[in-house]
N, C-alpha and C positions, 0 to 999 in steps of 0.2 A: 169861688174857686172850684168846689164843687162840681158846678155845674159846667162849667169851661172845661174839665177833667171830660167828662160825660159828653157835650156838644163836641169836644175833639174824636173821642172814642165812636161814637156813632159816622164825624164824618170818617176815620179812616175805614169802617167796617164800608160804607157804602162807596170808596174809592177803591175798596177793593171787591166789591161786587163786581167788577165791568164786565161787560161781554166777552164772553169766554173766544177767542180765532178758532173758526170751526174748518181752519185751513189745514189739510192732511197732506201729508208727503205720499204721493205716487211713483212706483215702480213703475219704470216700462221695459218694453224688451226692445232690444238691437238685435240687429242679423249680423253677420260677418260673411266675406267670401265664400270661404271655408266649409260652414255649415251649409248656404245655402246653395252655394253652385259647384263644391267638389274643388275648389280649387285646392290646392297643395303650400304651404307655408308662406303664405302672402305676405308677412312678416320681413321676409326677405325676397321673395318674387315680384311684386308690385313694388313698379317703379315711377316717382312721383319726383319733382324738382325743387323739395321743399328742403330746409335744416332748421331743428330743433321747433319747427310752428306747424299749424294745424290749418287747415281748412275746409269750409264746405262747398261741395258740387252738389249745384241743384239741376241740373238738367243735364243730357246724354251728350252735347255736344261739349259742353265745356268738360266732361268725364271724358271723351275721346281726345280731346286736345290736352290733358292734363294728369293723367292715368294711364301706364303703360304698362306691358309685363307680360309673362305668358299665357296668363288668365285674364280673360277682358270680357266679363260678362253683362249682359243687356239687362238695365236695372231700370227698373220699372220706376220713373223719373213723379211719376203724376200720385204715387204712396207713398216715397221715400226721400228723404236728402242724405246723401254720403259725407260724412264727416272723416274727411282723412287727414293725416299727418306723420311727419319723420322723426326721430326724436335719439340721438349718439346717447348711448350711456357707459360708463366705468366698465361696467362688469358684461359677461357673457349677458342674454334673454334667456329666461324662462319659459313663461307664456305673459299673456296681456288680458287683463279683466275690465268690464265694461259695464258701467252703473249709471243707466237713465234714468231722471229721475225729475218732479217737478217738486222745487223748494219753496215753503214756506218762510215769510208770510206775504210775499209777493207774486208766487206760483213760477217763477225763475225755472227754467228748464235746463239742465244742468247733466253734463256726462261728465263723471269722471272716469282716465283712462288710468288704471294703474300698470305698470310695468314692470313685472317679478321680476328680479335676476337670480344668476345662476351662480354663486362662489366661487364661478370661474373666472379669474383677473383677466381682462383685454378687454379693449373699447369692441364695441357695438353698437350699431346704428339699423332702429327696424322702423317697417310702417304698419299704422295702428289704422283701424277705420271701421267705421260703423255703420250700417244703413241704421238711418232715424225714421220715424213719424215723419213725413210731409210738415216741414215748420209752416206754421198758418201764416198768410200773408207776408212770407219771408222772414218771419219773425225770428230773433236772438234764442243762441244756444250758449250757455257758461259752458267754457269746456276747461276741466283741470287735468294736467296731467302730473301723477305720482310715480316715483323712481323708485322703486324700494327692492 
């Protein structure tokens, strides 16, 4: 009995020896209109044919045929992919916070858009959007978006 006690306890130390996931969560940065080309509250100035979903434009022409507003600026299609979307909410906007990020344990690329409001009651309805990294080989972006 002993020894059964003993041969258990060694296997769980060595079941729990396993290789440690040397997978690390990365930060990355986005650009927005805003910062990068002066434009003025794109939030509400850019104009897009979406409700409540998101999308990505990887090239200038499908951004010219799908992106409107007073601000239309020439984004460098061959560094970047534009993640836009529309999104009504309950309350006035605030501002809009923007976290790219690759997730562990599958390296998942992942923005999430959060959307501040204002304790001002009345629906509102803005557009969010991000230039990203050039997704490699068109590859998948998680995109979540939080109302708070």
């Amino acid at each position: 009995m002993k020894n059964r006690i003993i041969f258990l306890v060694i296997l769980l130390v060595i079941a729990s020896c396993s290789k440690k996931d040397n997978c690390k969560e990365v930060l990355m940065s986005t650009k927005q209109f805003d910062s990068e080309y002066g434009c003025v509250d794109t939030k509400y100035t850019l104009k897009i044919n979406l409700i409540n979903s998101v999308t990505i434009i990887r090239d200038q022409t499908a951004y010219d045929n799908t992106v409107s507003g007073v601000c239309h600026p020439t984004i460098d299609f061959s560094a970047y992919d534009l993640v836009i979307g529309k999104q009504s909410t309950d309350n006035m906007n605030d501002t809009i916070l923007y976290d790219l990020r690759t997730i562990c344990p599958d390296d998942e690329l992942t923005l999430t858009v959060n959307i501040v409001q204002k304790d001002i009651t009345g629906p509102d309805t803005v557009v969010y959007h991000a230039l990203i990294p050039k997704l490699i080989d068109n590859g998948t972006l998680n995109v979540s978006i939080f109302i708070k």
